[in-house]
C-alpha positions in Angstrom: 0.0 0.0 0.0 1.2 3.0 -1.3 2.7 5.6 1.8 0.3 8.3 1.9 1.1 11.7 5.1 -2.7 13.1 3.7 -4.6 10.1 5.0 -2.5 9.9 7.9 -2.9 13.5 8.1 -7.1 13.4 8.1 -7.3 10.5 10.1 -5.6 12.6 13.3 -7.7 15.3 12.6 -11.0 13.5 12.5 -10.4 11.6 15.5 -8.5 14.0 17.3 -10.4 14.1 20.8 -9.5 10.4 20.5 -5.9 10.6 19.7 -5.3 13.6 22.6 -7.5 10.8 25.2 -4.6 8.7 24.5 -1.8 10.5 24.9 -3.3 12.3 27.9 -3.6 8.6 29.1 -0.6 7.4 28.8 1.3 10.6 29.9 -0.6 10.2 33.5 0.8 6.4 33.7 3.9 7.0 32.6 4.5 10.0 34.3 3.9 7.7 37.8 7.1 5.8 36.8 9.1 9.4 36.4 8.2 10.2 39.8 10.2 6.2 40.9 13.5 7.7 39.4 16.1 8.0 42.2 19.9 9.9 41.4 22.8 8.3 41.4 26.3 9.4 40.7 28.7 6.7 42.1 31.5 6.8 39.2 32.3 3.2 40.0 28.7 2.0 38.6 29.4 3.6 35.2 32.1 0.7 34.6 30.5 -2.5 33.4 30.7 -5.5 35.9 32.6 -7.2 33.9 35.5 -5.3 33.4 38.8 -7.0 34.5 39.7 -3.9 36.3 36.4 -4.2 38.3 36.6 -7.7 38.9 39.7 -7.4 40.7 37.9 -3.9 42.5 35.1 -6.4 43.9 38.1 -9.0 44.8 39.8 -6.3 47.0 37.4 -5.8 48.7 36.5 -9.1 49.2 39.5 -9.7 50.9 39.4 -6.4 52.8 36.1 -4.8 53.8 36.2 -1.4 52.4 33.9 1.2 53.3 33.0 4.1 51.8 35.2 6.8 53.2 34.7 10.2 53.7 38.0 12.5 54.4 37.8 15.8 56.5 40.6 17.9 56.8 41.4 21.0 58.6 43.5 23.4 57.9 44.7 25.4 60.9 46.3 28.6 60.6 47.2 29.4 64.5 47.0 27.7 67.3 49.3 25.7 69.6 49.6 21.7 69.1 47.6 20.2 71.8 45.0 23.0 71.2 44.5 21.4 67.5 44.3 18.1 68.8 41.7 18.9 71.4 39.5 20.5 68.6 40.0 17.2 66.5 39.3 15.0 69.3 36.2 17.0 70.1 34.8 17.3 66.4 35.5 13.5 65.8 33.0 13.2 68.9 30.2 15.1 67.3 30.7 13.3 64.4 30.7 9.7 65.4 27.0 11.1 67.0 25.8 10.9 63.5 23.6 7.6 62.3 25.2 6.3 59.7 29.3 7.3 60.4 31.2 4.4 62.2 33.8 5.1 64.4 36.2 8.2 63.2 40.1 8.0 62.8 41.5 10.6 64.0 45.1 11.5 65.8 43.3 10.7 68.9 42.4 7.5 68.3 45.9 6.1 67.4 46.9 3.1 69.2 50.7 1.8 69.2 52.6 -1.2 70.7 54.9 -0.6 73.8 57.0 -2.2 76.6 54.9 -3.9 79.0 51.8 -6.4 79.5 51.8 -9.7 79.8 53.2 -10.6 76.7 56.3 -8.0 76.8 53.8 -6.1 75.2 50.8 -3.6 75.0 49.4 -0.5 73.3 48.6 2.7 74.2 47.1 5.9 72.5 49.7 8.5 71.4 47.2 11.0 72.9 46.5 10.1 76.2 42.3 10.9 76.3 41.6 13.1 79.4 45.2 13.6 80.5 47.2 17.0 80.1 50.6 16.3 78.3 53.2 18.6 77.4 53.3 19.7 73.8 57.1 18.5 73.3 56.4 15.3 74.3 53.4 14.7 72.5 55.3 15.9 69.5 57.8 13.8 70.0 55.4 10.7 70.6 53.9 11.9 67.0 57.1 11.6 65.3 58.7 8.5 66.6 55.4 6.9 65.4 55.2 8.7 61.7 54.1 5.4 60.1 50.7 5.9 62.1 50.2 9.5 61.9 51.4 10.4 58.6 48.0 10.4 56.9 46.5 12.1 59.9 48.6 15.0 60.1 51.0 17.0 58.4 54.6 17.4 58.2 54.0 21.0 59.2 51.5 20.1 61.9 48.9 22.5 60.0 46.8 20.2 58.5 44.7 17.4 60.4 42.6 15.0 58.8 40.0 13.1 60.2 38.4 9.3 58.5 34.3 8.5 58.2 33.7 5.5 57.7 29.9 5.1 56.4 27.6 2.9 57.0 26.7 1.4 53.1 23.2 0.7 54.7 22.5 4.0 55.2 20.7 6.9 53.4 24.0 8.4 51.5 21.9 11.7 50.8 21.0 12.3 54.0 24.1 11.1 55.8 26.3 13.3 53.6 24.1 16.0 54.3 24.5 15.6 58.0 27.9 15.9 57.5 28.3 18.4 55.4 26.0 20.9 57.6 28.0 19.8 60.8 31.3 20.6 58.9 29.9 23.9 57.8 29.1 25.3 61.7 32.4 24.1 62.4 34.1 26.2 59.3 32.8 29.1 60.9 35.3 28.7 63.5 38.2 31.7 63.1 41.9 30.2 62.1 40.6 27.4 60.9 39.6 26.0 57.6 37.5 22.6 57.0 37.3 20.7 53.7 35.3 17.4 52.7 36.5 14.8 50.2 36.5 11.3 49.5 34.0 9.4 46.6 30.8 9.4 49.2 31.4 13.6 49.3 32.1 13.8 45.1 29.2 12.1 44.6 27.4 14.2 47.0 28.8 17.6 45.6 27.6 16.2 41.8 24.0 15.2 42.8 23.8 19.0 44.3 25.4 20.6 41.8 23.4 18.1 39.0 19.7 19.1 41.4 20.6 22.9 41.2 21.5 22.8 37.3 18.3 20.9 36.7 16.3 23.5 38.6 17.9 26.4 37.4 18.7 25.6 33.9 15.6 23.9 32.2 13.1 26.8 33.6 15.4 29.4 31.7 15.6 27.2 28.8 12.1 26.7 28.8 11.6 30.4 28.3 14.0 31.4 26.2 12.7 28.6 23.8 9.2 30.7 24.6 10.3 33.6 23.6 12.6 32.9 20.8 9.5 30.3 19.2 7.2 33.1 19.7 9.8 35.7 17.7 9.6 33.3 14.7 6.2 31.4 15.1 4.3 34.5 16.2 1.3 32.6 17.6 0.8 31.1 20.9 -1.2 28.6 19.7 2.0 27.5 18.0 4.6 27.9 20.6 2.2 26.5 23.3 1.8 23.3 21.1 5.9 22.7 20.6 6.1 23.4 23.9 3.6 20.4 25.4 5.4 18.2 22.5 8.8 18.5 24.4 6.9 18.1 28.0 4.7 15.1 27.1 7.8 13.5 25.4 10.2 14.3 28.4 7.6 12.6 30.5 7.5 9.4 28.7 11.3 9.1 28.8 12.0 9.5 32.2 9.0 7.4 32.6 10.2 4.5 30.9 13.4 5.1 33.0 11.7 5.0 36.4 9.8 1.4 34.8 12.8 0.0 34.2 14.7 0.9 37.5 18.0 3.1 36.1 18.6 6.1 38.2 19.6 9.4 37.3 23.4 10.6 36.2 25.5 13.7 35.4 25.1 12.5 32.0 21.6 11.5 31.4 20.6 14.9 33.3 21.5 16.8 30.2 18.3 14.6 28.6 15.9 17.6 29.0 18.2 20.1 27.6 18.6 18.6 24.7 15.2 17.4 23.8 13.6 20.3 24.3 15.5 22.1 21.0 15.5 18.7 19.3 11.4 18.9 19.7 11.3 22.4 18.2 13.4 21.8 15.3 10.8 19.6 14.1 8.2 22.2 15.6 9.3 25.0 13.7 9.7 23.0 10.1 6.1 21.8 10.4 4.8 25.6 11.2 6.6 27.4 8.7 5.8 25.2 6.1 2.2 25.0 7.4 2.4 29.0 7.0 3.5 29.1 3.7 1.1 26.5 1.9 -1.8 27.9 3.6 -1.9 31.2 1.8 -2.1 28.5 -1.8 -4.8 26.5 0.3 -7.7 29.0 0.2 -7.7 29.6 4.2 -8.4 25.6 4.6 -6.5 24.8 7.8 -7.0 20.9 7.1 -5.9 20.9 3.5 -2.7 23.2 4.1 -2.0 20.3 7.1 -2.2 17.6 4.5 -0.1 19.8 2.1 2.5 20.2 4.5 3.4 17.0 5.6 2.7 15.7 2.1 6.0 17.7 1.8 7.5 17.2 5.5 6.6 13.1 6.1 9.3 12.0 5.0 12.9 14.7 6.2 10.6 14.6 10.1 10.6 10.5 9.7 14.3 10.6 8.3 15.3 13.1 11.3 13.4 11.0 14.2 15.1 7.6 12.3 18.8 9.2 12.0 19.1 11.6 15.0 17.9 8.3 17.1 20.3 6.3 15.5 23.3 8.9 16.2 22.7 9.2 20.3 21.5 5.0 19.5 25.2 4.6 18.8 26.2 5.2 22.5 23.9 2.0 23.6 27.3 0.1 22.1 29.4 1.4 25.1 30.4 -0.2 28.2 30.3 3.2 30.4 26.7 1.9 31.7 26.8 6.1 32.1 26.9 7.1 28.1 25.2 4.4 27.5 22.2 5.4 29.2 22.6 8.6 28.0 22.5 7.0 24.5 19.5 4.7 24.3 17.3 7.4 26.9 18.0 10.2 24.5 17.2 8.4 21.3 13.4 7.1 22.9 13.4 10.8 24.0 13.9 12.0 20.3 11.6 9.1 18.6 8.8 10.4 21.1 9.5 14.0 20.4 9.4 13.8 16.4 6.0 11.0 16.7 4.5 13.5 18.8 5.5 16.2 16.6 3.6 14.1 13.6 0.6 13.0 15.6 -0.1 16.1 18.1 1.2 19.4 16.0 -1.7 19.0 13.1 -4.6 18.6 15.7 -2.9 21.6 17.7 -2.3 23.5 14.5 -6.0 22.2 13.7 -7.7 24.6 16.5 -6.9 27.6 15.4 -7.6 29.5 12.1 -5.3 30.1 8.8 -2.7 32.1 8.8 -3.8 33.8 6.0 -6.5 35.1 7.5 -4.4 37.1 9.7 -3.8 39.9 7.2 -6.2 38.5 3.8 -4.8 39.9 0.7 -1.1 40.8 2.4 1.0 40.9 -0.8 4.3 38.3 0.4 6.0 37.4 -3.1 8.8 39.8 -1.8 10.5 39.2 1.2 14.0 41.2 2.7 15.2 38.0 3.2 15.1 36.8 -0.3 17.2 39.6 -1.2 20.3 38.1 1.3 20.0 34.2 0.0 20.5 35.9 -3.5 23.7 37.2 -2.6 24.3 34.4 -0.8 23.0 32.2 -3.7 25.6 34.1 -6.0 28.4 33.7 -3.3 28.5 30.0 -3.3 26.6 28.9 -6.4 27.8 31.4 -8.9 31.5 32.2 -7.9 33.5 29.8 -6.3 34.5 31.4 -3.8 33.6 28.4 -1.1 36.7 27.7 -2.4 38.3 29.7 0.3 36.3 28.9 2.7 37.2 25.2 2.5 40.8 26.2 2.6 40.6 27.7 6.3 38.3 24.9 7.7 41.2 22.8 6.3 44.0 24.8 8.1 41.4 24.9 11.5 41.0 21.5 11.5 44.4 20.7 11.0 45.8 23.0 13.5 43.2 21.5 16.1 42.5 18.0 15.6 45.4 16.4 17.0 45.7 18.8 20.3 42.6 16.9 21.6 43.1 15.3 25.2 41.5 13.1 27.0 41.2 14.0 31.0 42.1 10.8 32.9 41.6 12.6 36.3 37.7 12.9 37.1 38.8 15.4 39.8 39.7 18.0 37.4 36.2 18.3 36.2 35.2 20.2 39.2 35.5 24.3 39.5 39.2 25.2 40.7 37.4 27.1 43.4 35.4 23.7 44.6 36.2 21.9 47.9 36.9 18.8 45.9 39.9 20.4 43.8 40.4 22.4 47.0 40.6 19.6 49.3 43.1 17.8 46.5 45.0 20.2 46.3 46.1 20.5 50.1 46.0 16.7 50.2 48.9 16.5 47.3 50.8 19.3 49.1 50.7 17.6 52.8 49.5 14.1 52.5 50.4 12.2 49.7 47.9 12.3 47.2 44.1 11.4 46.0 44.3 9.0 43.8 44.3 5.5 45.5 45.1 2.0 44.9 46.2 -1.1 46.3 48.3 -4.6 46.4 47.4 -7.4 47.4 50.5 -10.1 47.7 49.9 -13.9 48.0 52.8 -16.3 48.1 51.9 -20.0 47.4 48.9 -20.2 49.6 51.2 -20.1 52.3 50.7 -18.0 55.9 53.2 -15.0 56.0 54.7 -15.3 59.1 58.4 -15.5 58.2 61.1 -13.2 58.0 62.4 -14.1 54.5 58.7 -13.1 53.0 58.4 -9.7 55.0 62.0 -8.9 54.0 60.4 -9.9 50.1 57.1 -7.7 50.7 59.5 -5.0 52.0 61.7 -5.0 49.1 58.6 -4.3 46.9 57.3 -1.4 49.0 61.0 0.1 48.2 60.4 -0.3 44.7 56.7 1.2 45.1 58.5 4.1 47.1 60.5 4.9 44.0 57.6 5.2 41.4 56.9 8.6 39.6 53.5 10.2 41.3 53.4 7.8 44.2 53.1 10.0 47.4 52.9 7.8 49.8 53.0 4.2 50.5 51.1 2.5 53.5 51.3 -1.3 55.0 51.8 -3.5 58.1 55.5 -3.3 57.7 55.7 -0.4 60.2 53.7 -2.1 62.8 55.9 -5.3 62.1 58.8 -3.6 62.8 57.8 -1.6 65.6 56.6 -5.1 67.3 60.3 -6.8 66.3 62.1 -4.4 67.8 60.2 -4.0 71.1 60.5 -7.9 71.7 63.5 -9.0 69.6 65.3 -6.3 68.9 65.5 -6.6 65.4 63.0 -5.9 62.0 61.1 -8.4 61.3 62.0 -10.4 64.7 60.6 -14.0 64.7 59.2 -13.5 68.0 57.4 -9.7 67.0 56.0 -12.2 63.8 54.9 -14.3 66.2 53.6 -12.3 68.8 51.7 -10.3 66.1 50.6 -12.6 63.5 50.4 -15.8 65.3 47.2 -15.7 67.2 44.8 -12.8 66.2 43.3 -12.9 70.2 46.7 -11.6 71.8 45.4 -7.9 70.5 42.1 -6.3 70.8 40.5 -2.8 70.0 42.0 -0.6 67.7 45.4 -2.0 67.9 43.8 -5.6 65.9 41.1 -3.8 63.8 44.1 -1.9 62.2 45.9 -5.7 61.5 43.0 -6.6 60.2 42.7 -4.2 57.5 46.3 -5.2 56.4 46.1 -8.8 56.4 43.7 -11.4 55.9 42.5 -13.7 59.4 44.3 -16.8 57.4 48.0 -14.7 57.8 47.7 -15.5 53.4 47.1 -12.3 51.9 48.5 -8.8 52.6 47.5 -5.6 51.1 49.8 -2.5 50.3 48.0 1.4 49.6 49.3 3.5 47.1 48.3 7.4 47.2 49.3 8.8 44.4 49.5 12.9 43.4 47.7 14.2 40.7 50.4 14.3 38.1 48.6 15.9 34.4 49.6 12.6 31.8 50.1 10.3 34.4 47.9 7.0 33.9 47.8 5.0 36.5 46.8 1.9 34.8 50.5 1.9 33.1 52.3 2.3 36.4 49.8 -0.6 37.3 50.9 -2.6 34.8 54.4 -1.6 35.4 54.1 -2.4 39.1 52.2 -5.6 38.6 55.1 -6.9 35.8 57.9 -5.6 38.1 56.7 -8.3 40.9 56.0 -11.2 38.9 59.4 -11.0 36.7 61.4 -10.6 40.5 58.6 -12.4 42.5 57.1 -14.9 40.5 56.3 -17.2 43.2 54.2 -14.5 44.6 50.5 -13.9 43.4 49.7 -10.1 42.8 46.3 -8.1 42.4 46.5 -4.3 41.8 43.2 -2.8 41.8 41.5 0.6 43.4 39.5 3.5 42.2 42.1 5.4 40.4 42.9 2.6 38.2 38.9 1.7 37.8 38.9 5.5 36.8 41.7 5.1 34.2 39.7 1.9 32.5 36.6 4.1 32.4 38.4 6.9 30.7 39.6 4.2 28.1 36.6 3.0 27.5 35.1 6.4 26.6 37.4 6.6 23.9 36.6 3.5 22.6 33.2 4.4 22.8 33.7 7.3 20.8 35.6 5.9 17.8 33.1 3.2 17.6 29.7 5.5 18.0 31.2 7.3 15.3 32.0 4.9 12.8 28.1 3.4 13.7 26.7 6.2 13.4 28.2 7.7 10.0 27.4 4.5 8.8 24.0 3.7 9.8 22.8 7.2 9.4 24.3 7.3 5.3 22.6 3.9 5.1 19.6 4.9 6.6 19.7 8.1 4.0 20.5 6.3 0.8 17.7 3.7 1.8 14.5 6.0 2.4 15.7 8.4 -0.7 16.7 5.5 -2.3 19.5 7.0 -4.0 23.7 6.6 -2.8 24.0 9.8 -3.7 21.6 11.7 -2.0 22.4 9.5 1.1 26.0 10.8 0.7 25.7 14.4 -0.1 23.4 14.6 3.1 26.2 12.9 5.2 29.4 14.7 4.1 28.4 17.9 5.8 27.6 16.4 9.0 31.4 14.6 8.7 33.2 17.6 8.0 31.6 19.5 10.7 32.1 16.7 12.9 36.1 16.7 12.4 36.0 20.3 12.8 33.9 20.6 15.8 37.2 18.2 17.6 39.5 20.9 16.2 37.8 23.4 18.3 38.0 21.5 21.5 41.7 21.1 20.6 42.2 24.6 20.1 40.2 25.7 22.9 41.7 22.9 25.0 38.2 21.3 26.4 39.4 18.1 27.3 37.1 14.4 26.8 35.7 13.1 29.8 32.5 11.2 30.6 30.4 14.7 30.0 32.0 15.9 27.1 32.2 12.9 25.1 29.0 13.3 23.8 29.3 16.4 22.1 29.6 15.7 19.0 27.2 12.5 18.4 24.9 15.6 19.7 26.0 17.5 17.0 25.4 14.2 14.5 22.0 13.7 15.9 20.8 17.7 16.1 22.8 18.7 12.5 21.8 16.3 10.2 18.4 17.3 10.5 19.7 20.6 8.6 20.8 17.8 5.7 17.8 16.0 5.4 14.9 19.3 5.1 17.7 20.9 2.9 18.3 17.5 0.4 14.3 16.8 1.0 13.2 20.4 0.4 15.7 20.4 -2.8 14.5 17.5 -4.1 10.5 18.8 -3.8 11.6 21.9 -5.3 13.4 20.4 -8.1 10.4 18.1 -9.1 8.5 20.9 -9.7 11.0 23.1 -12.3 13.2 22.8 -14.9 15.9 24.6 -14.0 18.2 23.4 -11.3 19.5 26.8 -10.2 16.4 28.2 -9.6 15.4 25.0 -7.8 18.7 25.7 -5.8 17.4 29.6 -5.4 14.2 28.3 -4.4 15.5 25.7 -2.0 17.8 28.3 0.0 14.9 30.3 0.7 12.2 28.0 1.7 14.6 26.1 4.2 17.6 28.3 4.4 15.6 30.5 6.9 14.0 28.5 8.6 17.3 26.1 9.2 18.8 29.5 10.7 15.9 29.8 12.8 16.3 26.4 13.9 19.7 26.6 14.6 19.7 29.6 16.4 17.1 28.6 19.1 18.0 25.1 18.9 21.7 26.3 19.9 20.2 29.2 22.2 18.7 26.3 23.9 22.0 24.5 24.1 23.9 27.3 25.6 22.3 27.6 28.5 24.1 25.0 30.0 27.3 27.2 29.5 26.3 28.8 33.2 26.3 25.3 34.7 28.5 25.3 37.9 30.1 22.6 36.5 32.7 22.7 33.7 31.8 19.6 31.8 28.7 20.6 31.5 29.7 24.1 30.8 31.6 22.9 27.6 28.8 20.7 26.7 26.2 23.3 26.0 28.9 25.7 24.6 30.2 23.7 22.1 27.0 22.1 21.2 26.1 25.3 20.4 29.1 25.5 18.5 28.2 22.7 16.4 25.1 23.3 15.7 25.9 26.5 14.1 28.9 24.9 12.5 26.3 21.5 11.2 24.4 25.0 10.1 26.9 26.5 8.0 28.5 23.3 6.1 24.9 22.4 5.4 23.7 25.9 3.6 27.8 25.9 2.1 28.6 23.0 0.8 25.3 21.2 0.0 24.5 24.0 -2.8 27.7 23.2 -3.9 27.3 19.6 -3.9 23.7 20.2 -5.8 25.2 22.1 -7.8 27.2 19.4 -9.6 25.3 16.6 -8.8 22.0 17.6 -8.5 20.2 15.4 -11.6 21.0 12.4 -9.4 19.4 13.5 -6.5 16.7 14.1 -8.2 14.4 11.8 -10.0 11.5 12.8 -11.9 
C-alpha cells in the first residue's frame, strides 16, 4: 500500500479528541514511573561488571572490607599543638553522634605497641584521652610513630585529617548532608579552615550541583525557547503546542526510565536540555511550512496540514530515524553512564518527532489560517530573499567556497590532533570547589588522592616468616621509588615496631609471632588496624598507594608496570592491583573507545539509513558529508580551545550528529521537492535556500540558544557541553547551507528523479 502523510494526516484530525485521550492517558501512567526515578552518581557504577579492572575492585574488597570513606581535613592557621588536637578529638565526637558514620580516625584515636603487658607487650594511645601532656612530648610521641600519623597530620602540623567511615546501609543523601551541615558550623570557626572529600562527598557535591542545574537551567531554557519560538512562530497557539510536545515527550522518557529501574546521572541529566530544542526543530519545520502552503490552500487549515506533511513526512521521519540512530550509537558502550545517556536520548527524540507528527496538526488544527491574519497581504517579496541571492551568487555562482574550505582545512588541521582526553575525574570540578580544593592540600601535605592497592599472596602459604616480610618489603621500596606515588602504607611499620620491642631486630621471629600468630593476643584498635592489612588466614597482605595528581600520568600503566615488576622478580608471589584510580583510568579508556566506535556506527548507519529512504547513494552521501566535516571540525575546536574528553564531554559531537543532520535531510528533501516541480536546477537551488535556508537558521539559532544555556552550569563539563554544542550546531548549520548548494550544484540530476 502505497505511503500516503494526507490520510494519515485526516485521520488525526477527525479523531483527534481520541488521539489527545490517549496521549493524555498514557502521559498520567507513565509520568507515575518518572516520579520512581532515584539519582545516582557513584562513578564506580558507570564501569560495566565485567571489566577486569572491576573484577579485581570487587576481589579487593572481598578480601578487605572497604567502606565508603569520607575525608575531613582542617586546615589550621594558629594555634598551639595540643589545642588542634583537642579540637579534632572534640569534632571527631560530634561526628561519630551521627547515624550512619562508624567510628572516626582521628590523631586521637591512634593506638601503638609498647613495653609492658603480659606478653612483653601492650598498646597505648599517642594521645593520652583526658590527661594533660606537654606539647614536646606529645610531639615527640607523633614523630617516633610517623608510620601511624602520617596520613593524619601534616609534616608542618597545620593540617589534620580526620576518617568517616559510612555505613553502606544508610541513606548516603541524607548522611552526607549531615555531614556536610555539621562541617559547615564548624568552618565558621576563626583560624581554621575545613574541607570534605572522598567518593561518598564527590558524589554528593555532583548530585547537588546536577539538582541545582536541573532547577535552574531547564526553567530558563524553557523560556528562552518561549520567547525565541514566539519571535519566529508568532502565535501562541503554535509555541504552546511545541512546547507540550517537548513536555509530554520528556515525560514518557523518564518514565520508561523510572519502569525500568536506572537512576539518574551527570550524563543523562542533560536529557531535558537537549530534547527540548531537538522537539522544536521539528516544531518550527512543520509551522513554517504549514504557513506558507496555507496562503495556496484558500484559508483551509485541514488541506494546508495535508499539504505540509505531504512535503515534511518523509525529512521529520528521516530526522526521528537518524538523529535516534546517532545518540543510539552510544547504547554500544560499556560506560553503563553514556550508555544510558544514549538509548534514553534516542526514545526521547523518537517520542519527540512522533509527537511532533501526531499532536502538531490537531494543535495547529484549533486555530484559524494564517492567511486570514492579514487576507490579501502581498508576500511574493521578502528582505530575506534579497540576502539568500547574494548568498546564492556567493557560493553557487562564484566559487569562492573555495576559500572557505581552505581555512576549515587549516582549522582543522591546527586543532584536531591537540585533543586530550582527561584521565583525572577530579579535574572536572570548578578550581574554586572543595573537591579540587581539598586535592590540592592533600597532594601538598599528605600524599595524594588518587588510590590504589596490592594485594601479595605467596603460594597459599601463611606470611609469618622473616624471608617473606623482607620480600614484601623489598617491593614497598620499589613502590616508594615510582613517579606520582606520594605515599606508601602497610603493616611493615607495625611489624617492625613489634620486632624491635620484643626482639630487637625488624622483622623479629618472635614480634612475627607475637603479632601474626594468634589474632586474640590484640584487641580494639590496635587488631582492627591488623585486620585491614592482612587477611584472618596470615595468606594475603594488602599494600595502599596514594598517588599525586600528576597531568599525563595514567595510573593503569604504572599498574601494569608495578604488577610486571613483581612477577618478573617475584614470580612465586601472586599479585592483584586494583583501586579506584585505576577503575577510573579503565573508564576513561573505555570512553574513547566508545567514541571511535559511535562514530564509525553512526556515520554508517545514518548514510545507510539516508541512501535507503531516498533511495538513492548519492543523496544519502551528499546529506552525510556535511555532517562529517563539521564533525572533524567541531574536535578541532575543543583542541584549540583545549576542552578536554571526559564522561560529559564525550557526547558532544554524536549531539551534533543527531541535532545537524536534521539541517541535511529538510535541505536535500526540500531540494528535491523543489526540483520536481522546475526545470531549472539553479532556480530550484534559489528556491530551496529560501524555503529552508531561513527556517534552518531559525532552527539553529534557538536550537543552539537552547544548548547554551548550559554554558552557566557550575560545573565545567557541562559548561563545555552546552557551549560547544552550540558551537556545532551553528557549525552543522553552515556546512549544510555551504557545501550542499555546492554539492547540488554538480550533482543535483542524481538526487533528483522525476
Amino acid at each position: 500500500m502505497k505511503y500516503k502523510p494526507r490520510d494519515i494526516i485526516a485521520f488525526l484530525l477527525r479523531f483527534r479528541w481520541g488521539v489527545i485521550a490517549s496521549v493524555v492517558a498514557v502521559t498520567l501512567v507513565l509520568g507515575y514511573f518518572a516520579t520512581k526515578i532515584h539519582v545516582d552518581n557513584d562513578i564506580t557504577k558507570a564501569v560495566p561488571g565485567d571489566l577486569p579492572e572491576k573484577v579485581a575492585y570487587k576481589k579487593l574488597n572481598t578480601l578487605f572490607s572497604s567502606p565508603r570513606n569520607v575525608l575531613f581535613l582542617a586546615e589550621f592557621s594558629k594555634m598551639g599543638l595540643v589545642e588542634k588536637i583537642d579540637s579534632i578529638s572534640s569534632w571527631a565526637a560530634g561526628f561519630d553522634s551521627i547515624p550512619g558514620v562508624k567510628k572516626v580516625v582521628h590523631l586521637g584515636s591512634v593506638q601503638v605497641p609498647v613495653k609492658g603487658g603480659f606478653f612483653g607487650i601492650k598498646t597505648r594511645y599517642i594521645v593520652p584521652p583526658k590527661k594533660e601532656i606537654r606539647e614536646n612530648i606529645l610531639r615527640k610521641r607523633i614523630r617516633e610513630n610517623s608510620e601511624f600519623t602520617h596520613s593524619l597530620i601534616s609534616e608542618n602540623e597545620s593540617v589534620f585529617t580526620m576518617v568517616f567511615p559510612l555505613d553502606p546501609d544508610a541513606d548516603q543523601d541524607a548522611l552526607m548532608h549531615a555531614i556536610i551541615n555539621r562541617a559547615e558550623r564548624l568552618d565558621k570557626y576563626p583560624d581554621v579552615e575545613i574541607h570534605l572529600t572522598g567518593a561518598p562527598a564527590h558524589i554528593y557535591y555532583i548530585d547537588s550541583i546536577m539538582k541545582n542545574d536541573f532547577k535552574i537551567l531547564l526553567p530558563i531554557s524553557l523560556v528562552l525557547v518561549f520567547l525565541l519560538l514566539y519571535a519566529v512562530l508568532r502565535r501562541l497557539l503554535y509555541v504552546g503546542a511545541s512546547l507540550v510536545i517537548i513536555c509530554i515527550s520528556l515525560v514518557w522518557t523518564f518514565g520508561i526510565m523510572g519502569l525500568a529501574g536506572d537512576p539518574f546521572t551527570i550524563v543523562t541529566s542533560v536529557i531535558p536540555v537537549i530534547l527540548f530544542p531537538i522537539g522544536v526543530a521539528g516544531a518550527i519545520h512543520v509551522v513554517k511550512t504549514f504557513v506558507r502552503l496555507s496562503r495556496n490552500t484558500g484559508h483551509d487549515v485541514g488541506k494546508a496540514l495535508q499539504e505540509t506533511y505531504s512535503e515534511l513526512m518523509r525529512p521529520i521521519f528521516l530526522s526521528a530515524v537518524t538523529t535516534s540512530a546517532a545518540f543510539a550509537s552510544f547504547g554500544f558502550s560499556e560506560n553503563l553512564w553514556t550508555k544510558k545517556f544514549g538509548i534514553y536520548t534516542s526514545i526521547g527524540v523518537a517520542f519527540a518527532l512522533l509527537l511532533t507528527i501526531i499532536l502538531l496538526p490537531i494543535f495547529i488544527s484549533f486555530g484559524r489560517s494564517p492567511a486570514g491574519d492579514a487576507p490579501g497581504k502581498h508576500v511574493s517579496h521578502k528582505p530575506e530573499n534579497d540576502i539568500w541571492k547574494r548568498y546564492f551568487d556567493f557560493l553557487v555562482v562564484s566559487n569562492n567556497w573555495v576559500f572557505l574550505l581552505l581555512v576549515i582545512i587549516a582549522v582543522a588541521a591546527t586543532g584536531f590532533f591537540r585533543v586530550k582526553v582527561e584521565h583525572n575525574y577530579i579535574a572536572m570540578f570548578p578550581r574554586d570547589s572543595e573537591v579540587r580544593k581539598s586535592d590540592e592540600l592533600i597532594a601538598e601535605h599528605l600524599g595524594g588522592t588518587r588510590f590504589f592497592s596490592i594485594t601479595l599472596e605467596h603460594e597459599g602459604e601463611k606470611l609469618t616468616s622473616k624471608k617473606e616480610w623482607k620480600t614484601i618489603a623489598s617491593i614497598i621500596d620499589f613502590l616508594d621509588k615510582q613517579e606520582g606515588v606520594g605515599a606508601v602504607s602497610s603493616l611493615v611499620p607495625l611489624i617492625n615496631k613489634v620486632s624491635m620491642l620484643v626482639g630487637k631486630e625488624q622483622f623479629s621471629n618472635a614480634g612475627l609471632a607475637l603479632l601474626l600468630g594468634s589474632k586474640s593476643l590484640f584487641s580494639g584498635s590496635l587488631q582492627d588496624y591488623l585486620n585491614s592489612w592482612i587477611t584472618p588466614d596470615r595468606k594475603i597482605t594488602k599494600i595502599d598507594l596514594a598517588c599525586k595528581n600528576i597531568p599525563g600520568l595514567e595510573y593503569s600503566e604504572l599498574a601494569e608496570r608495578i604488577r610486571n615488576h613483581i612477577n618478573e622478580k617475584y614470580p612465586s608471589w601472586n599479585v592483584l592491583v586494583a583501586g579506584p584510580a585505576i577503575l577510573n583510568d579503565s573508564m576513561i579508556d573505555i570512553l574513547i573507545h566508545t567514541q571511535i566506535t559511535s562514530l564509525i556506527i553512526t556515520f554508517i548507519s545514518v548514510c545507510i539509513i539516508l541512501c535507503i529512504i531516498f533511495r538513492s547513494v548519492t543523496t544519502g552521501l551528499s546529506a552525510t558529508i556535511p555532517i562529517i566535516l563539521s564533525t572533524l571540525f567541531v574536535y578541532s575546536l575543543m583542541g584549540l580551545f583545549g576542552v578536554t574528553i571526559n564522561s560529559v564531554t564525550v557526547i558532544i559531537v554524536n549531539t551534533c550528529i543527531g541535532i545537524g543532520i536534521d539541517y541535511s535531510i529538510h535541505y536535500v528533501a526540500g531540494y528535491r521537492f523543489i526540483a520536481q516541480q522546475r526545470e531549472n536546477r539553479l532556480d530550484a537551488l534559489l528556491g530551496t535556500a529560501r524555503n529552508k535556508g531561513t527556517v534552518i537558521i531559525f532552527n539553529t539559532f534557538i536550537v543552539g540558544v537552547g544548548f547554551l544555556v548550559l554554558a552557566i552550569s557550575s560545573f565545567p563539563p557541562i559548561r563545555h557541553f552546552g557551549m560547544f554544542t552550540f558551537i556545532s550546531m551553528a557549525t552543522s548549520c553552515a556546512f549544510a547551507l555551504v557545501f550542499l548548494p555546492v554539492f547540488l550544484r554538480q550533482f543535483g540530476n542524481l538526487v533528483v528523479k522525476k
